[in-house]
N, C-alpha and C positions, 0 to 999 in steps of 0.2 A: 504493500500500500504506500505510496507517494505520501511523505510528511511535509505540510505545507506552517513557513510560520511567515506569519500575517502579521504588518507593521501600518496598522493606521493613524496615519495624521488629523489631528482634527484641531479647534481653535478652541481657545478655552469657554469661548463663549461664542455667541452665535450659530457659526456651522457646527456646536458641539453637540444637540439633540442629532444631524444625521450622522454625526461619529458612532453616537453610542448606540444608537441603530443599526448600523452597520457592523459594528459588534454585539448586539445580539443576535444577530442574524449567524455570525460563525461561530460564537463561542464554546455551541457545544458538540459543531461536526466533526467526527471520528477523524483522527490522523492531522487534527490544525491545533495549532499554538499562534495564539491569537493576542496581540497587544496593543492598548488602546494608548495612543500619544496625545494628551494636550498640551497646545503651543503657544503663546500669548503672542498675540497678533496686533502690533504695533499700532501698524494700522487703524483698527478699531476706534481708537481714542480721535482721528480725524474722521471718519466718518459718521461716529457716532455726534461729534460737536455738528456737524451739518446737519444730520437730520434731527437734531433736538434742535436746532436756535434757526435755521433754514432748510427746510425739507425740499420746498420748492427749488431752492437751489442748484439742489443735487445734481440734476437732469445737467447743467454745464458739465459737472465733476463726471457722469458717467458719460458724457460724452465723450470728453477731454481722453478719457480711457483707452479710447481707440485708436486713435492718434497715434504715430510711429516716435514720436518726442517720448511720450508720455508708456510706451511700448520698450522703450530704452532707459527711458529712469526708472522705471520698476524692477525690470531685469537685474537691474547693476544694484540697486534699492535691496530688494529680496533675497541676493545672495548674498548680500552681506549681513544682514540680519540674521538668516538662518540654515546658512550652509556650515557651517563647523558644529553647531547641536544637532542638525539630521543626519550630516556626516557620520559624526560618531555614536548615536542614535544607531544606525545602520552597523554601522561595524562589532558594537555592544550585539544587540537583538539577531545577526544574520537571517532577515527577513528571505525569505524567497517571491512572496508578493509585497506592494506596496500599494496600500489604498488609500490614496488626497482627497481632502474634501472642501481644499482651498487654494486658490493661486496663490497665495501667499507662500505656498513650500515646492509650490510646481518647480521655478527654475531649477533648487537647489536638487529635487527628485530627480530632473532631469541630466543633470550631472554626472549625479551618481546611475543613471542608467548606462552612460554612455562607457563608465568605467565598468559596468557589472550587468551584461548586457542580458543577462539569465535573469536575475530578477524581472518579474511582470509588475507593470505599472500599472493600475487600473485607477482611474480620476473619476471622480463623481463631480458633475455642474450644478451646483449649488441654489442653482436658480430656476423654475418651471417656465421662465417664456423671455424675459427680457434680461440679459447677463452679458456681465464682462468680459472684453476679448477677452483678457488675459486665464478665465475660466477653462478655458480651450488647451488640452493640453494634448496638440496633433503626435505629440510624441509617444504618448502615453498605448498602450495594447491596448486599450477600451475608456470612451469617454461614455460614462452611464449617464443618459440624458430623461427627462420627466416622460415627455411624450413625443407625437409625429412630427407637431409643428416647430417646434423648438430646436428637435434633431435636423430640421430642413434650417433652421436658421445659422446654425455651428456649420455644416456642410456647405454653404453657403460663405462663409468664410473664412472657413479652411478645408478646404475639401476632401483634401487625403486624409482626414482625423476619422480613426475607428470609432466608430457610435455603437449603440444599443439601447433602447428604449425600454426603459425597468419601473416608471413607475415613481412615487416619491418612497422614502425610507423611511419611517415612521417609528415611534420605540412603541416596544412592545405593551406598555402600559397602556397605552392610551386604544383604550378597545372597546365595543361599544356593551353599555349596561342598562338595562332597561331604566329609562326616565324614573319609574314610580320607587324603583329602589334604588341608585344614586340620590335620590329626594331624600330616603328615609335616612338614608348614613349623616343628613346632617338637620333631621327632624322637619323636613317641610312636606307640608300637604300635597298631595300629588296632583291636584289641578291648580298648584300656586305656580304663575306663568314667572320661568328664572332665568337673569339674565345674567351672564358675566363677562363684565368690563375686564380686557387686557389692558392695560396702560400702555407700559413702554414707555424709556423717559419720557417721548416725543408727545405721549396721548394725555397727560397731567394735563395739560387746559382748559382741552376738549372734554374731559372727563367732570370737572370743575364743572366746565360750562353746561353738562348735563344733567346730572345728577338733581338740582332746583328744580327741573322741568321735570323729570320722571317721577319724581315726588310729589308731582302733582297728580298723575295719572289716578282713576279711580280703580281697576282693578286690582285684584289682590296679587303683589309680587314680594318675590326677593331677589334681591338685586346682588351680588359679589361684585367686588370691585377689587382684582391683582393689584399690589402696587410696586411688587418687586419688591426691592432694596429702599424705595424710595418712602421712607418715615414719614416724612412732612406729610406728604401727600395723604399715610391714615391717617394722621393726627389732625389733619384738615375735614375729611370725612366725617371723623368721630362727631364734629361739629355739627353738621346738620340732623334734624330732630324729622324723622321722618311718623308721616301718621299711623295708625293702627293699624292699618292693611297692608303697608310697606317695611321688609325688613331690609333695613341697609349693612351687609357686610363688609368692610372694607380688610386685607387683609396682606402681611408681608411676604416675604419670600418661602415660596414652599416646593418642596420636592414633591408634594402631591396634588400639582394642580389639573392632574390629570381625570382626579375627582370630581373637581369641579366644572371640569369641561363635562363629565360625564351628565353630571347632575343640571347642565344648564342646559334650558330650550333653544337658544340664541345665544352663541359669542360674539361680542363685539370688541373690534379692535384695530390695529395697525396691520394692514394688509403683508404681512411677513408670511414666507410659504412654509416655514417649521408651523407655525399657533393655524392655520390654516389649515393644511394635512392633518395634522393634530386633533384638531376639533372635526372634522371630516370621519375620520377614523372610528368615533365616537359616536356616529352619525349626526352630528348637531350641525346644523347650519350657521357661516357664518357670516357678518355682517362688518364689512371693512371702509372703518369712517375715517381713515386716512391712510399715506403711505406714503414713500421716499421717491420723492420726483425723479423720472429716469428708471435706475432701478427696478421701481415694482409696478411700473406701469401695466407690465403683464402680467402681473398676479389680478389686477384689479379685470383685467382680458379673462383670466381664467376661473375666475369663480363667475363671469357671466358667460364663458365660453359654456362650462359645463353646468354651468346654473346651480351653481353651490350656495347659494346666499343673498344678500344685497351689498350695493354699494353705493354709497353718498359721504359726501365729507364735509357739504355747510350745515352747520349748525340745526336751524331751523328747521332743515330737510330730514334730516337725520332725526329729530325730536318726531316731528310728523309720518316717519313713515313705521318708525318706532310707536308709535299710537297705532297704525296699520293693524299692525303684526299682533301686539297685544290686543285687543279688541276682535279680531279674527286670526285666529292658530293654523285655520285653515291655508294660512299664506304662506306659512311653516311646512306645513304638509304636506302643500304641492314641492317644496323642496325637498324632501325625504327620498324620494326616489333616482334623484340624481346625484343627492347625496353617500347613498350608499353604494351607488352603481361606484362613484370614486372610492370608497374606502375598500372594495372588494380590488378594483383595479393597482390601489396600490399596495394592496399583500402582496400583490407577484415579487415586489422588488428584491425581499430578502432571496427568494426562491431562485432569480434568474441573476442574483451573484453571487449563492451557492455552484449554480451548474457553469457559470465562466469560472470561474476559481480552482472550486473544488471536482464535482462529479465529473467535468469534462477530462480531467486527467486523471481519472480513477481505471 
């Protein structure tokens, strides 16, 4: 039997829910030794500044990406950053595959291919529809892409890059529990219509901005509101006094908010394709009132390609179409079926990067 050891790269934060997906998916196939790397990705801290203080912005910045300038200061950027820790990363672990789930460690992977040409590179595109060239890693033995149209857009610019179409990677947790018992794990009535707010630095405004209105609403709800790491933001929540009928949870960082997505009938949040799959998965529909100009313009494409949710980002529209929903479920419901139709489609992905990995060489 072929011993296969698996070296995944993943970022400490962000692309790191498809890391650890990606490792549950191998970690318990016969004959693999499987190890999950997180990398602090410098990076981050600029993009995260733009889409917290100019989201709109962005859309220059991921332009700017493409660019053969901006294609040559990352290059030389990224290997200096993180070619002597994957280096010896590699040489510590003697991987036989290597699975990226960031450009951020492409160049330096690509290196070390060229020196150790037995190792298989397999890259994952981090993105379901609109993504960075530098996501493309034409060198890599397989780029595992979302879907049809996306693999037409990478082929498209770079054309000798090996594709394959798997799906999104999803962790294994977030899986679908029926509504009436996710409700009871945190003692709500099972026709109490439950909504939870993802924040995300970026969504703290907007959230702000809602919460006065949905506390006006007269149905009976409970509301969760994530707020991550960000204090202020419960300690701002705690503040409003909501009526009898409405219970406001606001609440910090948890490793089990995949509870919560279980137990919510509508996620609402920043159109990111992890909390999107994620919520999908679960079968819950979800409702994306903003997102990172450029970037996730295709995420905003894809949850109305496949009719996963809604989508609006002014204020007012968003309160009103939120009044929709809760006052008829039914609008929910016609979502259900295209909702599940995606979370069926993206189980294949563990499955068809077990059989490029593993079964293919068994």
């Amino acid at each position: 039997m072929t011993t296969h050891r698996i070296l995944i790269l993943t970022t400490s934060e962000g692309h790191r829910s498809i890391g650890e997906a990606v490792y549950q998916s191998l970690q318990n196939q016969e004959g693999v030794f499987v190890e999950l790397q997180f990398i602090e990705e410098p990076g981050l801290v600029f993009y995260r500044f733009f889409y917290l203080h100019f989201p709109q912005f962005f859309q220059f910045i991921f332009a700017l990406s493409f660019t053969k300038v901006a294609q040559f200061f990352l290059l030389n950027m990224l290997l200096r950053e993180h070619q002597d820790f994957i280096q010896k990363k590699v040489a510590d672990f003697a991987p036989t595959v290597i699975i990226n789930t960031s450009f951020g460690f492409t160049p330096s992977i690509e290196k070390i291919k060229k020196q150790h040409p037995s190792i298989r590179f397999v890259n994952i595109i981090p993105n379901p529809r609109t993504f960075f060239y530098q996501d493309i890693a034409d060198s890599a033995d397989i780029n595992f892409v979302f879907d049809r149209t996306i693999e037409q857009s990478v082929l498209y610019r770079k054309p000798k890059t090996h594709t394959q179409i798997s799906g999104w990677f999803v962790r294994n947790e977030f899986t679908f529990l029926p509504k009436e018992q996710a409700k009871k794990h945190f003692d709500i009535l099972p026709d109490t219509f439950t909504l939870l707010l993802v924040t995300g630095s970026e969504g703290t405004r907007k959230i702000l901005d809602l919460i006065p209105h949905l506390l006006q609403f007269s149905k009976r709800l409970t509301i969760f509101v994530a707020c991550g790491k960000n204090t202020q933001l419960v300690e701002s929540l705690k503040q409003f006094t909501p009526p009898s009928h409405i219970t406001l949870i606001p609440f910090g960082f948890t490793k089990e908010i995949f509870k919560y997505i279980q137990a919510a009938d509508l996620v609402i949040g920043k159109a990111g394709p992890n909390m999107l799959f994620e919520s999908v998965a679960t079968h819950t529909p979800f409702f994306a009132m903003t997102h990172v100009a450029g970037l996730e313009d295709g995420n905003l494409e894809v949850i109305k390609e496949y009719d996963l949710g809604f989508v609006e980002e002014d204020t007012p529209k968003i309160i009103a179409q939120l009044k929709m929903i809760i006052e008829d479920p039914k609008l929910l419901t016609d979502k259900k079926k295209s909702v599940m139709k995606m979370a069926k489609y993206n189980d294949q992905a563990g499955v068809k990067l077990i059989n490029e990995i593993v079964a293919r060489e068994k």
